[in-house]
Phi, psi and omega in degrees: 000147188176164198107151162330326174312305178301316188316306189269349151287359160281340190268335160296302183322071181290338148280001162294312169344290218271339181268341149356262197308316194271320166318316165280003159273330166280338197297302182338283213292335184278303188295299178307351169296332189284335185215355171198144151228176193282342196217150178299162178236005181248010160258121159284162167201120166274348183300315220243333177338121173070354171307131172287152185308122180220176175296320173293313150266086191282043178213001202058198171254154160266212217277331180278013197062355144313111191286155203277328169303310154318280200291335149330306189296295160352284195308322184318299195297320170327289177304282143005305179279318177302297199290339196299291160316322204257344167246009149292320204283336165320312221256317194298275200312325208260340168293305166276005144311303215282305178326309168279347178273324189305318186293315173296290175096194178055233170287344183290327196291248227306352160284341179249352162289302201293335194281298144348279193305304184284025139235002147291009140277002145240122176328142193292335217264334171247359138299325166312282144013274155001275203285314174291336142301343179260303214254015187081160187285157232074142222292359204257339203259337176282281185330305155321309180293345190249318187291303168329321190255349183269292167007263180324304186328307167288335186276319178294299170330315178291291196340276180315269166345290193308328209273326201283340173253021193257017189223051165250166191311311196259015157286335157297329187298310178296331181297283173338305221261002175072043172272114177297176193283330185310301203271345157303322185315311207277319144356272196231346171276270182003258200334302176271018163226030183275324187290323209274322175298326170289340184290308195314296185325328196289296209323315186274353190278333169280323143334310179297336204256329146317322165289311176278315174312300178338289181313303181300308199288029153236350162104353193271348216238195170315132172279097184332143018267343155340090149308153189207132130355298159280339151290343156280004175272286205321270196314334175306346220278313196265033158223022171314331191261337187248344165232048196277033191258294163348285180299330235244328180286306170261044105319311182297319235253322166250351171289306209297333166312257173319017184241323175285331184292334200281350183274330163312285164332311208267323149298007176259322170326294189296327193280341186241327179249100169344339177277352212225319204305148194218120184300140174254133191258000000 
């Protein structure tokens, strides 16, 4: 479906709208991040320290003089790009594992669910945790670490999608018709289990952007002069008495992230599997 038609069944969704909307507006703000802020975020000014909202700085300074919008737009592109990378590395890799196990069936299928399960026996947030203390702090290394746990995720997703069509009419019919597994895959699975990955996609991309603040505020994650979201909760924390201003902008800056993408999920959920469309009022 496409066209104007989808358009205005999208336009219905109002919780797709609002997750839109708001996703598109932090991406805006990560991309005008790419060739301009209002201010550099790798200059101090002590001078400038701690200023309150004004014309000249509207979100203020922080405890280094650093304007805060700046480093917001910054901190954007920083999540965004981590969590962005780290759920390709999901999708590339952990799709076709679910995918070659539904086909295959037998041991291979059950060597890589097991392989699934022991790493969904540890929390994502601390394997990460984990992998970025052995291999060092930095923004290329939270992305491996994010990514590594996104794998399964997709591969059980493809799986599960691939296992529910494969004893459908026309796939047997493509089977039949001497078509090989590769091109059914390409064919006729992919295509009807692109909704259940894109719904899966929002879901790890806000995880992801929740995974990578967590790794900065522990110091694990992007490094300076690189802004982060989370590292700026960490610095906040001892000027909590004289700025709580500081915490409360990338707090915000990641609750409103992560509340449009799941609102994004949950209209595309509704907006793409037929089984889920829900009247809008």
């Amino acid at each position: 479906m496409a066209g104007p038609g989808a358009l205005r069944m999208a336009a219905q969704h109002k919780t797709l709208v609002a997750g839109a909307a708001i996703v598109a507006f932090v991406l805006a703000a990560a991309l005008i991040s790419l060739v301009w802020t209002p201010y550099p975020i790798d200059v101090l000014s002590v001078a400038n320290r701690l200023k309150g909202p004004s014309l000249t700085h509207l979100l203020g300074t922080d405890q280094f003089g650093r304007d805060m919008v700046s480093m917001l737009m910054v901190g954007a592109r920083t999540s965004i790009a981590v969590a962005l990378v780290a759920v390709g590395i999901g999708i590339l890799v952990g799709v076709p594992l679910g995918l070659l196990a539904a086909a295959r069936g037998g041991w291979l299928d059950e060597t890589l669910m097991r392989a699934n399960d022991l790493v969904f026996a540890f929390p994502a947030l601390l394997s990460a945790v984990m992998i970025t203390a052995i291999l060092g702090p930095g923004a290329i290394n939270a992305i491996l670490a994010i990514g590594i746990f996104n794998i399964p995720v997709f591969a059980r997703v493809a799986r599960g999608g691939a296992l529910a069509l494969k004893s459908r009419e026309f796939v047997l019919a493509a089977r039949v018709s001497g078509k090989g597994e590769v091109r059914i895959i390409a064919e006729h699975v992919l295509p009807n289990i692109a909704n259940l990955l894109i719904v899966q996609g929002t879901i790890q991309f806000s995880l992801g952007i929740l995974a990578e603040a967590g790794l900065s505020y522990v110091g694990l994650g992007a490094q300076p002069p690189l802004a982060s979201w989370g590292r700026m909760l960490n610095e906040a924390q001892t000027m909590m008495a004289l700025a709580p201003s500081l915490a409360l902008y990338p707090g915000l800056a990641i609750v409103v992230t992560v509340l449009g993408l799941n609102l994004l999920g949950d209209g595309l959920r509704d907006l793409l599997d037929p089984r889920l469309k829900r009247r809008t009022t």
